[in-house]
Short mmCIF file of the C-alpha atoms (twelve columns), coordinates in Angstrom:
data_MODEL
# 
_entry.id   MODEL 
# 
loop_
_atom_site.group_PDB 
_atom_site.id 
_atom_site.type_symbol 
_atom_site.label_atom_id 
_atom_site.label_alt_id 
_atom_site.label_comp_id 
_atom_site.label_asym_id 
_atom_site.label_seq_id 
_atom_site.Cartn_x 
_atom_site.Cartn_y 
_atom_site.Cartn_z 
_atom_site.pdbx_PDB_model_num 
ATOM 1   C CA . UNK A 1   20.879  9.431   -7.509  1 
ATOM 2   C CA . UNK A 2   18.579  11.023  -4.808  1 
ATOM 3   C CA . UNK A 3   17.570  14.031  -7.097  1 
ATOM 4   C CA . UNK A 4   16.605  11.270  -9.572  1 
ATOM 5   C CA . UNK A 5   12.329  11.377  -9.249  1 
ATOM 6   C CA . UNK A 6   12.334  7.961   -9.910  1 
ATOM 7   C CA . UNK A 7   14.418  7.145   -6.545  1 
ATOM 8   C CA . UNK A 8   12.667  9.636   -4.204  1 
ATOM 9   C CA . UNK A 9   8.957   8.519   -5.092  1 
ATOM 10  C CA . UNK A 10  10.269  4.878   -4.211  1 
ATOM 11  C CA . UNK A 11  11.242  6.477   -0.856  1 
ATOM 12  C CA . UNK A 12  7.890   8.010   -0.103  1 
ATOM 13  C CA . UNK A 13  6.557   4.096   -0.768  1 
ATOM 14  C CA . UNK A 14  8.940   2.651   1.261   1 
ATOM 15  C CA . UNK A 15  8.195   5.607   4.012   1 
ATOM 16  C CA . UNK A 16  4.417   4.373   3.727   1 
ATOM 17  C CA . UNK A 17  5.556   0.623   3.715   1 
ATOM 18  C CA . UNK A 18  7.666   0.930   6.823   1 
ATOM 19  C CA . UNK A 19  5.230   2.641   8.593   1 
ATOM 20  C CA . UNK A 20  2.318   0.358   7.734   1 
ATOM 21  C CA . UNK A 21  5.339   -2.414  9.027   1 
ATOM 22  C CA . UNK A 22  6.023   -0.890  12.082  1 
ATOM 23  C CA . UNK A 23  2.373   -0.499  12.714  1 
ATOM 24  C CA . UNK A 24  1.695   -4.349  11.695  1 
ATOM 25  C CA . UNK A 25  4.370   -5.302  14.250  1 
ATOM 26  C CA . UNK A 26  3.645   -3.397  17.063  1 
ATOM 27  C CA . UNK A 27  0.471   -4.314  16.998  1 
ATOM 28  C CA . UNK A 28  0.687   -8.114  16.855  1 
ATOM 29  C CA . UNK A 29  2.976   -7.775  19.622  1 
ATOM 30  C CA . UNK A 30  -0.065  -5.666  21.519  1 
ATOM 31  C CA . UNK A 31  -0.856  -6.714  24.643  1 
ATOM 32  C CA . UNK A 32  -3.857  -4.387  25.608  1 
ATOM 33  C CA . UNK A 33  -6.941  -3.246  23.521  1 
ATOM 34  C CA . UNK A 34  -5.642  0.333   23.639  1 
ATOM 35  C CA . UNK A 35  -2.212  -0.584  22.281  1 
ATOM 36  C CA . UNK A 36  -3.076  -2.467  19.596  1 
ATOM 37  C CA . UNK A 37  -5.915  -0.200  18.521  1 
ATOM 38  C CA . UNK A 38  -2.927  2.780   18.375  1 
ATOM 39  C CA . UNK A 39  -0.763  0.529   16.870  1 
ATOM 40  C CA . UNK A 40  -3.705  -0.429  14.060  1 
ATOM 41  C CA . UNK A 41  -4.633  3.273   13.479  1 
ATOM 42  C CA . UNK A 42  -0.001  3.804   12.654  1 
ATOM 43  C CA . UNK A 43  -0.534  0.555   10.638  1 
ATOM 44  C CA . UNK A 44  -3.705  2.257   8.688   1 
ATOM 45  C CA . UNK A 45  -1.637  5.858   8.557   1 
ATOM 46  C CA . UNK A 46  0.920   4.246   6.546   1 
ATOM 47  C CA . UNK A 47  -1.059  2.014   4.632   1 
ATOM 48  C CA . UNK A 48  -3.290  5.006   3.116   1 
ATOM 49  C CA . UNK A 49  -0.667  6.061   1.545   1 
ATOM 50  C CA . UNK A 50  1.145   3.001   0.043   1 
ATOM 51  C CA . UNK A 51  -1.070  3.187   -3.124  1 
ATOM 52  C CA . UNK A 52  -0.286  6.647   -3.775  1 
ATOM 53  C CA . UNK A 53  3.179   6.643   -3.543  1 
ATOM 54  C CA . UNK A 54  3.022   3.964   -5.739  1 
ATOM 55  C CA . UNK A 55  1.149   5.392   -8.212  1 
ATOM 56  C CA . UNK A 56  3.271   8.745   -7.977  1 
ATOM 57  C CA . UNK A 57  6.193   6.208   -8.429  1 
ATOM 58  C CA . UNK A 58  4.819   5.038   -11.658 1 
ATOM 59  C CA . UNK A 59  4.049   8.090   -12.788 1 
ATOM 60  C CA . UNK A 60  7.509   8.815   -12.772 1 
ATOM 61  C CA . UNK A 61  8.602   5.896   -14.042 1 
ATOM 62  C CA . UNK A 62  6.331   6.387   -17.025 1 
ATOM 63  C CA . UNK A 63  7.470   10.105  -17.396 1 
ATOM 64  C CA . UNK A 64  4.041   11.063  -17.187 1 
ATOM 65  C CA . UNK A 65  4.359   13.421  -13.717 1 
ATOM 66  C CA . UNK A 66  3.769   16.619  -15.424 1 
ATOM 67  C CA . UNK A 67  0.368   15.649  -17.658 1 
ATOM 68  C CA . UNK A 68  -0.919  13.390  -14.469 1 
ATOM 69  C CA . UNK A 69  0.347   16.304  -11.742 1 
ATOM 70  C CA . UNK A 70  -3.534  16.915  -10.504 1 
ATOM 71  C CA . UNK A 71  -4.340  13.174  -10.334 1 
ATOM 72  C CA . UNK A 72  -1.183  12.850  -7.293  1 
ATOM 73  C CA . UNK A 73  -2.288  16.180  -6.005  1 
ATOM 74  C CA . UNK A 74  -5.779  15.024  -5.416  1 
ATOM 75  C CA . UNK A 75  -5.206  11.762  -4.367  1 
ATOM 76  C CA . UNK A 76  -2.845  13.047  -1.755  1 
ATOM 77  C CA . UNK A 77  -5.659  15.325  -0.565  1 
ATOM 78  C CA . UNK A 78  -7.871  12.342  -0.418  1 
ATOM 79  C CA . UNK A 79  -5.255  10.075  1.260   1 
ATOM 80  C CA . UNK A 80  -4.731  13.471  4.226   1 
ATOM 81  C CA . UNK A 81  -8.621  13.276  4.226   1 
ATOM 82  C CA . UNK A 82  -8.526  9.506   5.433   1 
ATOM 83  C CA . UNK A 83  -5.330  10.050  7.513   1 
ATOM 84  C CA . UNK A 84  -7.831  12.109  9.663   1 
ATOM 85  C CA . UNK A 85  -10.306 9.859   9.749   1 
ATOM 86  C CA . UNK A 86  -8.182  7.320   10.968  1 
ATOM 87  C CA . UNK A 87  -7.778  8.307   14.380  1 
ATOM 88  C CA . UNK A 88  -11.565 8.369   14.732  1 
ATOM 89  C CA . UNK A 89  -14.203 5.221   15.003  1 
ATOM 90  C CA . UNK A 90  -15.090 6.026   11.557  1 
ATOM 91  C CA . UNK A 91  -12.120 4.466   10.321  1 
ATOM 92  C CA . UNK A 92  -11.992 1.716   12.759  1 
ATOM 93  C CA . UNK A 93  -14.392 1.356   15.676  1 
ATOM 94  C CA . UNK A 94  -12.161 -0.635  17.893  1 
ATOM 95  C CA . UNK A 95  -10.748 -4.174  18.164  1 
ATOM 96  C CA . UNK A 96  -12.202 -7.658  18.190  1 
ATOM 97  C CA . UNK A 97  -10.555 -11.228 18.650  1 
ATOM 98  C CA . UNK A 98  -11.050 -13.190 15.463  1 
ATOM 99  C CA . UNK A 99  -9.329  -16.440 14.621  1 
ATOM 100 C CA . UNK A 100 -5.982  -16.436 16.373  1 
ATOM 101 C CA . UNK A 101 -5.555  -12.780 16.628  1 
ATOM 102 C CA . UNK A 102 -6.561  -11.301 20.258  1 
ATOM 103 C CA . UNK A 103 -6.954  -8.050  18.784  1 
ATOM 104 C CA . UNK A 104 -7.936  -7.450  14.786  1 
ATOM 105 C CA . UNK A 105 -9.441  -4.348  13.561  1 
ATOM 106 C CA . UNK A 106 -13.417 -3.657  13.189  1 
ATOM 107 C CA . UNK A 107 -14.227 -1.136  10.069  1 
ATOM 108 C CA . UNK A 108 -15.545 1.826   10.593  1 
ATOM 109 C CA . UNK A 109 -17.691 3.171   7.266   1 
ATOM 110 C CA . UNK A 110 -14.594 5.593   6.029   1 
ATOM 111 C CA . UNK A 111 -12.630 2.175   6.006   1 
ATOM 112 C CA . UNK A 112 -14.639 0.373   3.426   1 
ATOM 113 C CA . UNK A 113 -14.490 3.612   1.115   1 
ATOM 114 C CA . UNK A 114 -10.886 4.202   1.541   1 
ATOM 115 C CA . UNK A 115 -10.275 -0.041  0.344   1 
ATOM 116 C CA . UNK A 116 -12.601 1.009   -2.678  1 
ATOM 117 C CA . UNK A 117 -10.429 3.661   -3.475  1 
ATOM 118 C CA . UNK A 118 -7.200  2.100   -2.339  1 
ATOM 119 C CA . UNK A 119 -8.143  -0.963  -4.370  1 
ATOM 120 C CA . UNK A 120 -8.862  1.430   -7.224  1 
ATOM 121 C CA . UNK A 121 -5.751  3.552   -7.420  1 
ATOM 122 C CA . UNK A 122 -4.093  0.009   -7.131  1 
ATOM 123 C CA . UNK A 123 -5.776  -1.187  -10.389 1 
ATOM 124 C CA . UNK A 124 -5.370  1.948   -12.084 1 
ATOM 125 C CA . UNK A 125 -1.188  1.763   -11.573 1 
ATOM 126 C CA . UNK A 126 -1.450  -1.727  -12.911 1 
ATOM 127 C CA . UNK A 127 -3.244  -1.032  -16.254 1 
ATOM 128 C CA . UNK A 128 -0.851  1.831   -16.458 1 
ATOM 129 C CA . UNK A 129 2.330   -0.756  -16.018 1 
ATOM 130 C CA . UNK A 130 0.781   -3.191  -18.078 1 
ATOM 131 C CA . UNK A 131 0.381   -0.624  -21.249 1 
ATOM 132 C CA . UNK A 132 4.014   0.310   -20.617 1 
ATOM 133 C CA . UNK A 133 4.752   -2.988  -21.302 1 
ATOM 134 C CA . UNK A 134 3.024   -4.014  -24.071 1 
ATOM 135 C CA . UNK A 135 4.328   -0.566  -25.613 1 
ATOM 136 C CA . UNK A 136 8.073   -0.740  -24.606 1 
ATOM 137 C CA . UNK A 137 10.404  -3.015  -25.807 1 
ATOM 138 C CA . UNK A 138 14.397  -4.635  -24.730 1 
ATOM 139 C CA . UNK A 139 15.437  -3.324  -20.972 1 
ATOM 140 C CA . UNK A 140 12.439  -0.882  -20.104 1 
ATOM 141 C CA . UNK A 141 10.316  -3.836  -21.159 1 
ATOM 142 C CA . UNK A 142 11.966  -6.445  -18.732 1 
ATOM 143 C CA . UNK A 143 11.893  -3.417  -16.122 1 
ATOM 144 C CA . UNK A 144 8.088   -3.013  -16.292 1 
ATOM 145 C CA . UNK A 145 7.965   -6.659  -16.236 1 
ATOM 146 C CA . UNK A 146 9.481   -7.373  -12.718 1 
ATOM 147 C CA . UNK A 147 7.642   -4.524  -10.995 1 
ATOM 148 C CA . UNK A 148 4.475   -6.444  -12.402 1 
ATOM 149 C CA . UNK A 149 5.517   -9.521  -11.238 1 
ATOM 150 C CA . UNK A 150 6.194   -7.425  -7.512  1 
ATOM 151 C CA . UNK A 151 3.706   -5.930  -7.131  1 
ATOM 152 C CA . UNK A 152 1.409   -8.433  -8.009  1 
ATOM 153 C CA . UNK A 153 3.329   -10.921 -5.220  1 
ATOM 154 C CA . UNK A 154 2.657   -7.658  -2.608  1 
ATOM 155 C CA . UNK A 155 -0.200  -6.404  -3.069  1 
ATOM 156 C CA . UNK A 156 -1.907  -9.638  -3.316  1 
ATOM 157 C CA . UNK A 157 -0.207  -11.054 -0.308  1 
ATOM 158 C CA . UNK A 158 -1.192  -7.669  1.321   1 
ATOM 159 C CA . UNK A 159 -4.663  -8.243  0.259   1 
ATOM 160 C CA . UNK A 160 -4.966  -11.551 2.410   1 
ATOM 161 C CA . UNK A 161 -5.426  -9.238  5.346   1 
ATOM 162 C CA . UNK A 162 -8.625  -7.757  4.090   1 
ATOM 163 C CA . UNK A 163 -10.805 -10.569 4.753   1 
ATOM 164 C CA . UNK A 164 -10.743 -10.864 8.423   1 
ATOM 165 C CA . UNK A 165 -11.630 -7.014  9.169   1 
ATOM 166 C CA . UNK A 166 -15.143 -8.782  7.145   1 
ATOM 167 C CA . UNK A 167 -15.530 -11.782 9.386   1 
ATOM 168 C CA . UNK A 168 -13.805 -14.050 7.007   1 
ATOM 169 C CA . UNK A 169 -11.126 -16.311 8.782   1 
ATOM 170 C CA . UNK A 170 -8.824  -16.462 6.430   1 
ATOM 171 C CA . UNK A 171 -5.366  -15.848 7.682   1 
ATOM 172 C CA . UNK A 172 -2.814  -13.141 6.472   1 
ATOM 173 C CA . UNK A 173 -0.034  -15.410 5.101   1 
ATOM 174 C CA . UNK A 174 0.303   -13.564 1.871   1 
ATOM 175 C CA . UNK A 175 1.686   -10.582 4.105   1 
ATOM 176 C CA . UNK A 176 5.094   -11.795 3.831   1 
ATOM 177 C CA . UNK A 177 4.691   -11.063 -0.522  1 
ATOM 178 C CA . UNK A 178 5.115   -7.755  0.407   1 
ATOM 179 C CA . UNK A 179 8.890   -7.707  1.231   1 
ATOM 180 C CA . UNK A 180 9.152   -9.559  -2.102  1 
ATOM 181 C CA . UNK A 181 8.084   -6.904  -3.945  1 
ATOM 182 C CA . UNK A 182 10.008  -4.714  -2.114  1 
ATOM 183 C CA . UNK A 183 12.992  -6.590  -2.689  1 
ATOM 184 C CA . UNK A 184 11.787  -6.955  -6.723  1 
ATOM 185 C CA . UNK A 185 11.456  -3.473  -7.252  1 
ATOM 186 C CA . UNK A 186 15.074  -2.118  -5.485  1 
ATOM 187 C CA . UNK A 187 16.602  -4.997  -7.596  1 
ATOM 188 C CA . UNK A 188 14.601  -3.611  -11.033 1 
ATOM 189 C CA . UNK A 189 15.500  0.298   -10.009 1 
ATOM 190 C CA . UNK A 190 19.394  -0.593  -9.557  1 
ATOM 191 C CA . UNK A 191 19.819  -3.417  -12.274 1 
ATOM 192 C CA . UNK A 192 17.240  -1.226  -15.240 1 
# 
């Protein structure tokens, strides 16, 4: 059903998600400090949007699109704001070898307000899912149910990638949680 809102607002997060993939792959594979910087800056483009999309997704999962339609609105406008920023050392001022990584990122100061808000419109999806829940009951209740359990697995797998750009060595593993929720939420959309 590609007319289906639902559907299509899963597409714009798996848009963001492949990007932000392709992005994370080409620049581990980077073999210069200009190609991995490029390839962090398509990693970042992608991954500015991944909460968004996600939280226009569960707007429309939760039928509220129309009574939330100037929350997405601005949060687009403040995800194209970033997008700029991106491509400039405010976002990220270059790269850095850390741990086992020749090349990891090094925040600029729109970075660390773009995780606040990322981390926020992350938060804010969840307590929305989680009311659903506790409100719904039989199939739409086992539906809200696996995308909790998803995108809890991806986005705090994803989150194991924050603590490097601070100096922390801890490394990514949690990254691979991602394609679990992926896989958690394509299985709830077709199955619920």
């Amino acid at each position: 059903a590609p007319k289906d809102p639902r559907h299509w607002t899963f597409g714009l997060f798996g848009i963001s998600t492949s990007i932000w993939s392709f992005g994370y792959f080409t620049w581990q594979i980077s073999d210069s400090e200009a190609f991995a910087l490029l390839n962090l800056r398509i990693l970042m483009a992608g991954a500015i949007f991944i909460p968004i999309t996600f939280l226009h997704h569960v707007f429309y999962l939760l039928q509220k699109e129309h009574s939330c339609s100037t929350i997405i609105k601005w949060n687009y406008v403040i995800g194209g704001i970033f997008l700029i920023t991106d491509f400039t050392p405010f976002f990220i001022q270059g790269v850095r070898p850390i741990s086992v990584f020749p090349f990891w990122g090094v925040p600029g100061i729109a970075f660390h307000l773009c995780l606040i808000w990322w981390v926020g419109l992350v938060i804010f999806a969840h307590i929305l899912l989680i009311q659903a829940y506790l409100k719904e009951k039989g199939l739409r209740q086992r539906q809200f149910l696996y995308l909790l359990i998803g995108s809890g697995i991806g986005y705090i797998g994803g989150a194991t990638n924050y603590p490097l750009w601070y100096g922390i060595e801890f490394l990514p593993y949690g990254t691979v949680g991602f394609a679990v929720y992926i896989s958690i939420v394509a299985y709830t959309l077709l199955r619920f």
